[in-house]
C-alpha positions as CSV (number, residue, x, y, z in Angstrom):
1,X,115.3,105.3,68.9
2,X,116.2,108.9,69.1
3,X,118.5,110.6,66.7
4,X,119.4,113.5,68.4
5,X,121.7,114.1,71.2
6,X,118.9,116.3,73.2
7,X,116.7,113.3,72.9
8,X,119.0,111.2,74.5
9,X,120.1,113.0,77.3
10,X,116.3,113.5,77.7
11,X,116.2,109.8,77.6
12,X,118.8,109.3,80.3
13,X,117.6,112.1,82.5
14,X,114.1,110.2,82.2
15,X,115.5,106.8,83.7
16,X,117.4,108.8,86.8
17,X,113.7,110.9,87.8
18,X,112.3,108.3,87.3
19,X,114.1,105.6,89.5
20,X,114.5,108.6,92.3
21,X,110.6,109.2,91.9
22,X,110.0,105.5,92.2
23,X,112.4,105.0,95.4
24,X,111.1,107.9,97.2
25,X,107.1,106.8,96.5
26,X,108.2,103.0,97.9
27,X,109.8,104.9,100.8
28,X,107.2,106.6,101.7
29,X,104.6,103.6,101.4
30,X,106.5,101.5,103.6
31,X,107.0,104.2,106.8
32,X,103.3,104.8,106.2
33,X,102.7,101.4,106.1
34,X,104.6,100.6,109.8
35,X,102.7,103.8,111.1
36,X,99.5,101.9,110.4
37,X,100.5,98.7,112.0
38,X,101.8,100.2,115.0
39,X,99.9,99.7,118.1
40,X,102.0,101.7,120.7
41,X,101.0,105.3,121.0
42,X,104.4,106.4,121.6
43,X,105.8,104.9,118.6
44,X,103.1,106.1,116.8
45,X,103.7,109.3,117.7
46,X,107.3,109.4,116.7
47,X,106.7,107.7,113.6
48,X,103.8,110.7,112.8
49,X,106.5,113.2,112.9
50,X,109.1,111.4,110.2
51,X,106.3,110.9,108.1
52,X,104.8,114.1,107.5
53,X,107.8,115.9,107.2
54,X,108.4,113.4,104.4
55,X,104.8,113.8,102.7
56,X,105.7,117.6,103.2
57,X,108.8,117.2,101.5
58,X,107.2,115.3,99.0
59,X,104.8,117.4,98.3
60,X,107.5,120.3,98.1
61,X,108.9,118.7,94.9
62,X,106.0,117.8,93.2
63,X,106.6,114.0,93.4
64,X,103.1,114.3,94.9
65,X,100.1,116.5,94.8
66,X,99.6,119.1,97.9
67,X,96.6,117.7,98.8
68,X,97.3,113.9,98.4
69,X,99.6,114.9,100.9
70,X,97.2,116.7,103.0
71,X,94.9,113.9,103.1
72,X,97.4,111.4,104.3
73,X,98.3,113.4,106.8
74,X,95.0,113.9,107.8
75,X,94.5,110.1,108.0
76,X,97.7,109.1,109.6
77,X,97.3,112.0,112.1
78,X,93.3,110.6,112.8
79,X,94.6,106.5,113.2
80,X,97.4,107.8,116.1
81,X,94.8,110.2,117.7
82,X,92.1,106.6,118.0
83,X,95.6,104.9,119.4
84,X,95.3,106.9,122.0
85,X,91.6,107.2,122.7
86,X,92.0,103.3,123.1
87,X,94.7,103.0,125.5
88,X,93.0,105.8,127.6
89,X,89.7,103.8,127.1
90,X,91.5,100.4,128.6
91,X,93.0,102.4,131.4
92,X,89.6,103.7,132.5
93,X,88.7,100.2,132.4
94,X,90.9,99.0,134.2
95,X,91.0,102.1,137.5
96,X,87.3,100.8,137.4
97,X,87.4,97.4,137.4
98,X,90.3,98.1,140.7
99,X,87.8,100.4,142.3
100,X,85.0,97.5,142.8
C-alpha cells in the first residue's frame, strides 16, 4: 500500500477514471450494438447520428483512439447505407411483381 498522500489521491483518482472510462466504453457498446440489430432504415438513421457524435466525443477525450473511432464509424455508416439498398431492392421487387 502507498505511503504517501500523493499516491493515494493517485489511487483514488485511478478508481473514479477508471469507473467513468468503463461506463462510457459499455455505453457506447450497447447503442452500437442496437444500431447493428436494427432493421428499419429510419431508425437506423437516427441511431447513426447519436452514435457518432458519441465515438467523436470519445475520441475527443482520448478514451478511444481517433481512428478506432473512424473505423466504427466507417462500419456503422456502411451496415445503414446496405439497410437501405435492401428496402429499395424489396420495393423494386415488389412495383415489378404489380406490373405483371
Amino acid at each position: 500500500m502507498a505511503n504517501h498522500k500523493s499516491a493515494l489521491k493517485r489511487i483514488r483518482q485511478t478508481k473514479t477514471r477508471n469507473l467513468k472510462n468503463r461506463l462510457q466504453h459499455k455505453t457506447t457498446r450497447n447503442v452500437i450494438k442496437t444500431l447493428k440489430d436494427s432493421s428499419n432504415k429510419k431508425e437506423a438513421e437516427k441511431l447513426l447520428v447519436n452514435v457518432t457524435s458519441l465515438l467523436d466525443k470519445l475520441a475527443k477525450n482520448n478514451i478511444i483512439h481517433k481512428n478506432k473511432s473512424a473505423n466504427l464509424k466507417s462500419k456503422l455508416s456502411k451496415h445503414v447505407n446496405s439497410l437501405k439498398a435492401k428496402s429499395s431492392s424489396k420495393s423494386k421487387v415488389k412495383a415489378k411483381a404489380k406490373s405483371s
